[in-house]
C-alpha positions as CSV (number, residue, x, y, z in Angstrom):
1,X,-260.8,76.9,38.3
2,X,-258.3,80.3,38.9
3,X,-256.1,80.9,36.7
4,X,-252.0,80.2,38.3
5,X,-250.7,83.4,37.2
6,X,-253.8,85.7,37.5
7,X,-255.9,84.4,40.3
8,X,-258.9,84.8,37.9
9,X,-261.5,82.5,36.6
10,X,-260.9,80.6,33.9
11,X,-262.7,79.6,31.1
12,X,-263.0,76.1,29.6
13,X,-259.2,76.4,27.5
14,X,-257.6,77.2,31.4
15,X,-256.9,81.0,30.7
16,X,-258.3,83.9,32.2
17,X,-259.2,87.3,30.5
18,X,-256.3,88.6,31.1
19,X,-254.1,85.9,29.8
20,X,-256.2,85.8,26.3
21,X,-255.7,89.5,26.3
22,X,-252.0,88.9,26.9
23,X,-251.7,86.3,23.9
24,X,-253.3,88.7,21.4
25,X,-251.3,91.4,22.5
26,X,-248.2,89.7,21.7
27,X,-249.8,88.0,18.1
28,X,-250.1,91.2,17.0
29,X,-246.9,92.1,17.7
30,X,-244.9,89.1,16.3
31,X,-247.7,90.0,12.7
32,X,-246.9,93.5,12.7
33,X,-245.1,94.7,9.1
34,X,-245.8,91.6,7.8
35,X,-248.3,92.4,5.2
36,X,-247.1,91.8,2.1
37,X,-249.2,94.4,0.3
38,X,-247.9,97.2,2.5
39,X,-244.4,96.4,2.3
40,X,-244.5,96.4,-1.5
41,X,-246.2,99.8,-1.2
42,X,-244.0,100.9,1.1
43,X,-240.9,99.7,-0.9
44,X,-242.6,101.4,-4.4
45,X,-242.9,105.2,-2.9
46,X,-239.5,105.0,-1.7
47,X,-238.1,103.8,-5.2
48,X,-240.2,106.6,-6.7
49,X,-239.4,109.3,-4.3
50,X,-235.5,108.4,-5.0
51,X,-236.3,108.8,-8.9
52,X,-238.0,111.8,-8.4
53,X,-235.0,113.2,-6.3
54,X,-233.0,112.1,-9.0
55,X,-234.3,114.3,-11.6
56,X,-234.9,117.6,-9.4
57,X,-231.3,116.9,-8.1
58,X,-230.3,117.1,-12.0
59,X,-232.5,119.7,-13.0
60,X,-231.1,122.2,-10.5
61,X,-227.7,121.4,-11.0
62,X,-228.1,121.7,-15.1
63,X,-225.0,124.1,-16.1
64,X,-226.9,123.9,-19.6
């Protein structure tokens, strides 16, 4: 068997190499920034940068 849009052969599921290497491609696209462990990372430096801007914001413009 060839595969319709490739001309390759196919393996036993009817895609080529170059259509499994298409379908990965696009998994990891559609999965990307969806861990959960880095978003909640990502969202707790950016809280604490803010707070820490904050305070040095405040601590150079004390007229104390």
């Amino acid at each position: 068997m060839q595969c319709a849009h490739h001309g390759l052969a196919t393996g036993p599921d009817g895609q080529c190499a170059l259509c499994h290497r298409d379908e990965r491609a696009i998994q990891r696209a559609v999965m990307r920034g969806r861990d959960p462990a880095r978003t909640l990372a990502i969202v707790l430096v950016a809280i604490m940068a803010a707070i820490a801007t904050f305070f040095l914001v405040g601590a150079v413009l004390d007229t104390r």
